[in-house]
KOLMIMAR-406340 format. One record per residue (C-alpha): chain; residue in three letters; x, y, z. Coordinates in nm, 3 decimals. Example, Ala and Ser with C-alpha at 12.3 -4.5 7.8 and 13.67 -1.06 7.14 Angstrom:
<nodes>
[node 'A' 'ALA' [1.230 -0.450 0.780]] [node 'A' 'SER' [1.367 -0.106 0.714]] 
</nodes>
This chain:
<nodes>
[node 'A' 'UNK' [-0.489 2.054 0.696]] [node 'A' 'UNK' [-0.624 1.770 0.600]] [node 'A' 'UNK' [-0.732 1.696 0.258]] [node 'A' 'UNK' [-0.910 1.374 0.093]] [node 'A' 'UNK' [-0.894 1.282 -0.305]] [node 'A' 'UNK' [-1.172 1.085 -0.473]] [node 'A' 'UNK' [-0.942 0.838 -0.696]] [node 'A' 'UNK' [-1.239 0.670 -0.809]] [node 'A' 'UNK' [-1.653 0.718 -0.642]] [node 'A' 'UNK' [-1.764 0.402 -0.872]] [node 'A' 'UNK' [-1.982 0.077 -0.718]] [node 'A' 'UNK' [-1.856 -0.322 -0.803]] [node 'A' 'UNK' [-2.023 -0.236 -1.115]] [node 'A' 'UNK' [-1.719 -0.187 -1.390]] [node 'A' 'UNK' [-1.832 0.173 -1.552]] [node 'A' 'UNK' [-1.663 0.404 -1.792]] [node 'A' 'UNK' [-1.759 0.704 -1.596]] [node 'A' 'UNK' [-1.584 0.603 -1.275]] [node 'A' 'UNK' [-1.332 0.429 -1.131]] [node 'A' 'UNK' [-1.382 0.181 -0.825]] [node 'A' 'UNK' [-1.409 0.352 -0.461]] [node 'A' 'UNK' [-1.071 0.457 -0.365]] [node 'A' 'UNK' [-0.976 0.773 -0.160]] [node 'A' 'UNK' [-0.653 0.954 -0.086]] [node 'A' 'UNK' [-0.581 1.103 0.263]] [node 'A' 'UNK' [-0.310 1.363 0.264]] [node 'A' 'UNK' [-0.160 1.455 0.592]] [node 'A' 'UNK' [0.109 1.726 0.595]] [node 'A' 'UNK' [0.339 1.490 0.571]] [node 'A' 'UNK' [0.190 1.131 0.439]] [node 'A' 'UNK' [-0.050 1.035 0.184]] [node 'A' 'UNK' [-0.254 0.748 0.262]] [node 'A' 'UNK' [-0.422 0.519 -0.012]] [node 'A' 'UNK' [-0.780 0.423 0.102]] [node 'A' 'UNK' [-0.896 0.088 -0.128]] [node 'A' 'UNK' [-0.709 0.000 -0.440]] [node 'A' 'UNK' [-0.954 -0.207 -0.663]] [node 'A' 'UNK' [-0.899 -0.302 -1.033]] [node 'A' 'UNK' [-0.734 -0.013 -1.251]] [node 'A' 'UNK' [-0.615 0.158 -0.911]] [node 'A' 'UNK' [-0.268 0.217 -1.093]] [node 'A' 'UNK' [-0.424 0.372 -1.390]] [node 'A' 'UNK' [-0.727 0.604 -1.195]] [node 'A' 'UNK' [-0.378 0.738 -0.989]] [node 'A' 'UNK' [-0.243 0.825 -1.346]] [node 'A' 'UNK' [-0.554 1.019 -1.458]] [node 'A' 'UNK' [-0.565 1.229 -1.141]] [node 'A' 'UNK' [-0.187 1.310 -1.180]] [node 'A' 'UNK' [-0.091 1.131 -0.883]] [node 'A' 'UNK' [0.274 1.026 -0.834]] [node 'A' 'UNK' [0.220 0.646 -0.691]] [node 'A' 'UNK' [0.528 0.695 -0.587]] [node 'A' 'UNK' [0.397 0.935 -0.368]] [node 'A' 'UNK' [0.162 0.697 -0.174]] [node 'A' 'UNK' [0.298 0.618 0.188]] [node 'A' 'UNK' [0.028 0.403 0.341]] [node 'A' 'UNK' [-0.213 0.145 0.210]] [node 'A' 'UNK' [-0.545 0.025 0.360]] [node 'A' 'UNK' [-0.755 -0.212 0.245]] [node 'A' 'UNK' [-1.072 -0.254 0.399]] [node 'A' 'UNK' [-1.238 -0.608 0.306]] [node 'A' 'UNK' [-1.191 -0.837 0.030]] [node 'A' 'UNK' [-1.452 -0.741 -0.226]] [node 'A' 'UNK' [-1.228 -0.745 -0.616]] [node 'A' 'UNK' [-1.315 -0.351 -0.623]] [node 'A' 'UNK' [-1.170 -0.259 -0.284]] [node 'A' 'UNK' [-0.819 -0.479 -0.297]] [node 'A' 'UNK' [-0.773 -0.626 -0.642]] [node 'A' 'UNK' [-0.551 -0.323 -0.763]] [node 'A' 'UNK' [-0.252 -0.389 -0.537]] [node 'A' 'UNK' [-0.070 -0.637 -0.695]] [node 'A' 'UNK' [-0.022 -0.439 -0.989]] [node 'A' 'UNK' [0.025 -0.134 -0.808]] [node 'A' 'UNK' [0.289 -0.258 -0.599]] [node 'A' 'UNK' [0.431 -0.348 -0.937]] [node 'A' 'UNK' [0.425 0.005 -1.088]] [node 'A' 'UNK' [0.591 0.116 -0.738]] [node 'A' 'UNK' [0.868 -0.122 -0.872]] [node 'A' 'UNK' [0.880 0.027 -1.241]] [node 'A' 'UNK' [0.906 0.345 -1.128]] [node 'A' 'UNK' [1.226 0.297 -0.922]] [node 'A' 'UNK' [1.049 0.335 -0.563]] [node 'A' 'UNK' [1.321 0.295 -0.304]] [node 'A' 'UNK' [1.121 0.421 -0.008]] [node 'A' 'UNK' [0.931 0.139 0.185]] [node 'A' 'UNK' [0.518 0.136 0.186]] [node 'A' 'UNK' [0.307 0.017 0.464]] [node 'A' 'UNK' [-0.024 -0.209 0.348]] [node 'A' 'UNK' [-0.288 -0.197 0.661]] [node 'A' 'UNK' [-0.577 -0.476 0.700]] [node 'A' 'UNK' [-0.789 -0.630 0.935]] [node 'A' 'UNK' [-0.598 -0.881 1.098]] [node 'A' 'UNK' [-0.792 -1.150 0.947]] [node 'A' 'UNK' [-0.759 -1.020 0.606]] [node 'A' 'UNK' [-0.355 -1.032 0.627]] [node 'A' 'UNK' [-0.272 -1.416 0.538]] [node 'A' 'UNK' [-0.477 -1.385 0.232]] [node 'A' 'UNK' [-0.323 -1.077 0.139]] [node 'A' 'UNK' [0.037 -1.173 0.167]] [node 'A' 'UNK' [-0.039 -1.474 -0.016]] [node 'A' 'UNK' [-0.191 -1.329 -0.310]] [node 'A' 'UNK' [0.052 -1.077 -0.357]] [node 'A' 'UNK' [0.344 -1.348 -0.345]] [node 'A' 'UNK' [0.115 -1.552 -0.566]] [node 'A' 'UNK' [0.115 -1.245 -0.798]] [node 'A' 'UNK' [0.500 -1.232 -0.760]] [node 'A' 'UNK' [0.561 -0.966 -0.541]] [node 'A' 'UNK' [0.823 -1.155 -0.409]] [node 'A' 'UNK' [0.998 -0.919 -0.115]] [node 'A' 'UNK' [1.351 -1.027 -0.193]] [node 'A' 'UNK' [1.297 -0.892 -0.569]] [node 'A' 'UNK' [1.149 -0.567 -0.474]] [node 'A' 'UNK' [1.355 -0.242 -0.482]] [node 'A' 'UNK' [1.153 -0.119 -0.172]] [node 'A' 'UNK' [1.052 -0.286 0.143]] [node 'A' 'UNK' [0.662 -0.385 0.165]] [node 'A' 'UNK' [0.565 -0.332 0.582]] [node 'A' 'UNK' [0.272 -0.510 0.667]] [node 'A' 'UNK' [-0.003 -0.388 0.990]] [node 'A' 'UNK' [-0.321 -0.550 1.124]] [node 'A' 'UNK' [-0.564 -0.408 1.284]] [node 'A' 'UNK' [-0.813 -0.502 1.515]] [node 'A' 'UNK' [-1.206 -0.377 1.584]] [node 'A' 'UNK' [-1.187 -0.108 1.854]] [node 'A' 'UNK' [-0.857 -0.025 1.877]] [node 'A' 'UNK' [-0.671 0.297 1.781]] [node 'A' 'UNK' [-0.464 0.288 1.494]] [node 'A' 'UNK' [-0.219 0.553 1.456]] [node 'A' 'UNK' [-0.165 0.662 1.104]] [node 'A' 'UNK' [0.037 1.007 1.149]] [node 'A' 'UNK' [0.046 1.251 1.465]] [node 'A' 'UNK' [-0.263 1.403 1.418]] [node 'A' 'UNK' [-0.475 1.154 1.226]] [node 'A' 'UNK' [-0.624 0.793 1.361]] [node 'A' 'UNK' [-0.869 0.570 1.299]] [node 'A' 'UNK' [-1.105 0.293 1.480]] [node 'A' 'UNK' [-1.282 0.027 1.330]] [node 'A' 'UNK' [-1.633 -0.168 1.387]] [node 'A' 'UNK' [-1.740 -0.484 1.230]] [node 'A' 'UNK' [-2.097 -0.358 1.013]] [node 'A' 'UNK' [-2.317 -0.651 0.805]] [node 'A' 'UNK' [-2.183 -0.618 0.432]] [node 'A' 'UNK' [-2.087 -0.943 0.461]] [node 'A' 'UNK' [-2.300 -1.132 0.676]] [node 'A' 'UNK' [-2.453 -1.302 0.422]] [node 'A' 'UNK' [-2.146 -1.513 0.333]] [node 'A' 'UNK' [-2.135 -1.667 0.676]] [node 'A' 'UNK' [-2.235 -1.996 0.540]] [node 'A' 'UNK' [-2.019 -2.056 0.301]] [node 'A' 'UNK' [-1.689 -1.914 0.552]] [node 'A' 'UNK' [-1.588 -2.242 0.680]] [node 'A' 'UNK' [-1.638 -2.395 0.343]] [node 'A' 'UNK' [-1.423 -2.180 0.181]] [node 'A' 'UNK' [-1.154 -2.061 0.458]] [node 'A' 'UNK' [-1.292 -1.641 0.425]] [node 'A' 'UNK' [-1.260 -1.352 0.587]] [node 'A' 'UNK' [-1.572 -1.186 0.651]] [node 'A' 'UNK' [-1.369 -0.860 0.811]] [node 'A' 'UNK' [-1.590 -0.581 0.673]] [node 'A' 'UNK' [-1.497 -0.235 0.883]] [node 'A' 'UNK' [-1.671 0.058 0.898]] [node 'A' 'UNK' [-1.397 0.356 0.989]] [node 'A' 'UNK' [-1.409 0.613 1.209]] [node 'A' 'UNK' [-1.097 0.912 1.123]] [node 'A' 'UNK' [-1.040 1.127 1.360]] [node 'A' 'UNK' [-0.813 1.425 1.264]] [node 'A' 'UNK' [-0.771 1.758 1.491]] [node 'A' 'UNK' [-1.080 1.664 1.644]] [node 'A' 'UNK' [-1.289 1.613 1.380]] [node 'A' 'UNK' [-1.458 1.288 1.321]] [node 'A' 'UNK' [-1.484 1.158 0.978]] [node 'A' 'UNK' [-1.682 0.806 0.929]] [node 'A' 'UNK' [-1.637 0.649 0.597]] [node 'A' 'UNK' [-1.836 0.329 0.511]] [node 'A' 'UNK' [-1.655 0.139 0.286]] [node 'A' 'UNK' [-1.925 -0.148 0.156]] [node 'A' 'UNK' [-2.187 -0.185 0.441]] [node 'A' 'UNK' [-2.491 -0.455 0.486]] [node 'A' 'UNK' [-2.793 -0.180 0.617]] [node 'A' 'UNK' [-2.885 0.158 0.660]] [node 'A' 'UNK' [-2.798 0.052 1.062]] [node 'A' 'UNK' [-2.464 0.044 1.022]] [node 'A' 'UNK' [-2.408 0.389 0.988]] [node 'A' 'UNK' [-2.512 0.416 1.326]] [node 'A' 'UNK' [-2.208 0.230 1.484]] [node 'A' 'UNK' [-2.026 0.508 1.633]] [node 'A' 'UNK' [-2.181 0.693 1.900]] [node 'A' 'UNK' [-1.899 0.968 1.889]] [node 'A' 'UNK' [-2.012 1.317 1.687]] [node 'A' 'UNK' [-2.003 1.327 1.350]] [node 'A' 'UNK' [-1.899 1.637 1.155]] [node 'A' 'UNK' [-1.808 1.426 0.818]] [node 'A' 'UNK' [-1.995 1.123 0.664]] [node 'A' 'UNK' [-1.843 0.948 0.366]] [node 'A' 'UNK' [-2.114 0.710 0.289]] [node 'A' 'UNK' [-2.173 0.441 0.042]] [node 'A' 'UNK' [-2.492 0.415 -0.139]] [node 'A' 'UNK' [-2.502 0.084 -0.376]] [node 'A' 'UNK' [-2.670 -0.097 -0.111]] [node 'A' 'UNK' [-2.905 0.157 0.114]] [node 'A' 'UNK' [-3.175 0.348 -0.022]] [node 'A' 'UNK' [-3.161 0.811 -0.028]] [node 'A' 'UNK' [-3.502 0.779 0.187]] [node 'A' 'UNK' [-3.321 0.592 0.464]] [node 'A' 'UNK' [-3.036 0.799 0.443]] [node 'A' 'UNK' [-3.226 1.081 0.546]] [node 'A' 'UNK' [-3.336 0.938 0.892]] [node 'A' 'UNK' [-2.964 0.830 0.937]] [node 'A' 'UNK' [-2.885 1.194 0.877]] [node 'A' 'UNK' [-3.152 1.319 1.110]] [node 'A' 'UNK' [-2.956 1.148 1.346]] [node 'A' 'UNK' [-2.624 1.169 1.287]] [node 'A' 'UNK' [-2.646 1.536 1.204]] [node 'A' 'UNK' [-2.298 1.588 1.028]] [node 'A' 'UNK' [-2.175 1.887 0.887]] [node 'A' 'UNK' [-2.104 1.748 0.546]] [node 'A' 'UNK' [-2.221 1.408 0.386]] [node 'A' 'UNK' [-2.034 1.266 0.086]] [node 'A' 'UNK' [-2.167 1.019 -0.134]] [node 'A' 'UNK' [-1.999 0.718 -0.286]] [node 'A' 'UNK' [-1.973 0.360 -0.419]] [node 'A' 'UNK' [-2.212 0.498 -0.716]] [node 'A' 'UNK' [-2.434 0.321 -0.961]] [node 'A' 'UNK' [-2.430 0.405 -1.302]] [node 'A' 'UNK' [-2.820 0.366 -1.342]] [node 'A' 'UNK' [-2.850 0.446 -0.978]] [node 'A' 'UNK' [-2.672 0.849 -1.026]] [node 'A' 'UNK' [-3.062 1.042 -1.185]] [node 'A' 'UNK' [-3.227 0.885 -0.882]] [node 'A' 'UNK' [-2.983 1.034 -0.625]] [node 'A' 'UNK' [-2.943 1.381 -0.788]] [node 'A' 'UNK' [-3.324 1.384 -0.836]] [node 'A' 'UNK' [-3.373 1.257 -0.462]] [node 'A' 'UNK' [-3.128 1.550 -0.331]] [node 'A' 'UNK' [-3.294 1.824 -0.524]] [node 'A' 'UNK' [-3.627 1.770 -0.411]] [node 'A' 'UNK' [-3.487 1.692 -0.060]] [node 'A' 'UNK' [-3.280 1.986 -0.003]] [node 'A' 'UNK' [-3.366 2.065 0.285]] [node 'A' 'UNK' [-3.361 1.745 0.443]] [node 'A' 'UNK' [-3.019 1.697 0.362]] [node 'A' 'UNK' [-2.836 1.998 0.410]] [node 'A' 'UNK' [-2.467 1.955 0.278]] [node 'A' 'UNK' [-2.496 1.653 0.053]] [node 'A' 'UNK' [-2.296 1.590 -0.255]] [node 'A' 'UNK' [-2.273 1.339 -0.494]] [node 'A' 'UNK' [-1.935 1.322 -0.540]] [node 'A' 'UNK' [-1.689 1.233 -0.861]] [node 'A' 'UNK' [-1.410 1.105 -0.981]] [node 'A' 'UNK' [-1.136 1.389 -0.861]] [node 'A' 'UNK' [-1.353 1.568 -0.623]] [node 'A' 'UNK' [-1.133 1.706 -0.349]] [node 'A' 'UNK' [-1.220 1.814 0.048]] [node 'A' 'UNK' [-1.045 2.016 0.255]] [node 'A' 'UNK' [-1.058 1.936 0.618]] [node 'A' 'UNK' [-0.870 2.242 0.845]] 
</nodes>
């Protein structure tokens, strides 16, 4: 079984109600960190999650909320006497940047009690996390709009949408996206959506979920000021959106 921990279901907005997006995979035998923004050490705490604990690490672009907790997380991996190695996944664009700001940070390998493993990954090729979970990327909009300034400024503009794929169920999770058209990157079924919703609107969701027709939608990447307008949205939408949850800060699914 398959089960997924909301760490933290907060947007780039800093809120004291929840943490930046992060999610924890558990396999039957790994546990896979999805995002580790700002106060990722500290969310783990408050969910009673031994860091130590955490196998895998992907980061999916370079937004502060989605990447700025690993430094000090790798840190606290060191405090707490971690011995076994952990793996840090990226695009393959995002890697330079990421190995430099951790050694920047002084995570310097040769002081570390544990060996830090680095993977790329590409768009459209199978990544193997664990024997029965994988995942494929696509490139969506979220961050189109700093195209101009990428040559200027040396960026990555990686920004993946993920498709999981676990016992043959598909699970799509959004990270940050640009539109309400990338959720329509995959073509393959969908029976679980983790979507973002700081930067569509609930009304174009529904189309998107007209389409898509999963058996569960999850939402995240939440708004303070935004959270009346979805719950009221959902409750006079009901039946438009079937199995639709806001979710929270330690909300848990099971996935058999």
């Amino acid at each position: 079984m398959l089960k997924i921990k909301f760490i933290g279901t907060g947007s780039a907005k800093a809120s004291l109600k929840r943490n930046f997006t992060s999610l924890l995979i558990q396999t039957s035998n790994e546990n896979i960190l999805m995002d580790c923004g700002e106060g990722i050490s500290k969310a783990l705490l408050q969910q009673n999650i031994d860091m130590n604990f955490i196998d895998k690490i992907i980061i999916s672009h370079l937004h502060s909320d989605h990447f700025a907790g690993l430094a000090g997380l790798l840190t606290n991996f060191k405090l707490l006497g971690r011995i076994k190695p952990v793996r840090i996944i990226t695009h393959k664009s995002n890697l330079p940047f990421i190995k430099n700001f951790l050694f920047s940070s002084f995570i310097i390998p040769e002081r570390m009690n544990y060996e830090i493993q680095f993977e790329d990954f590409d768009y459209e090729k199978d990544i193997i996390l664990t024997d029965d979970l994988k995942f494929l990327t696509k490139q969506n909009s979220h961050l189109s709009k700093y195209q101009i300034h990428q040559e200027n400024y040396n960026l990555s503009l990686a920004s993946p949408s993920f498709l999981f794929t676990y016992a043959n169920k598909n699970i799509i999770f959004t990270s940050d996206i640009g539109s309400v058209d990338n959720l329509l990157l995959f073509s393959e079924p969908v029976d679980i959506l983790i979507c973002e919703i700081t930067h569509i609107y609930m009304a174009e969701l529904v189309e998107v979920l007209q389409k898509l027709k999963p058996s569960e939608t999850y939402l995240i990447h939440i708004p303070d000021e935004k959270e009346k307008e979805i719950l009221d949205f959902l409750s006079t939408h009901d039946s438009e959106f079937g199995n639709t949850f806001l979710t929270y800060d330690g909300f848990e699914i099971s996935v058999p």
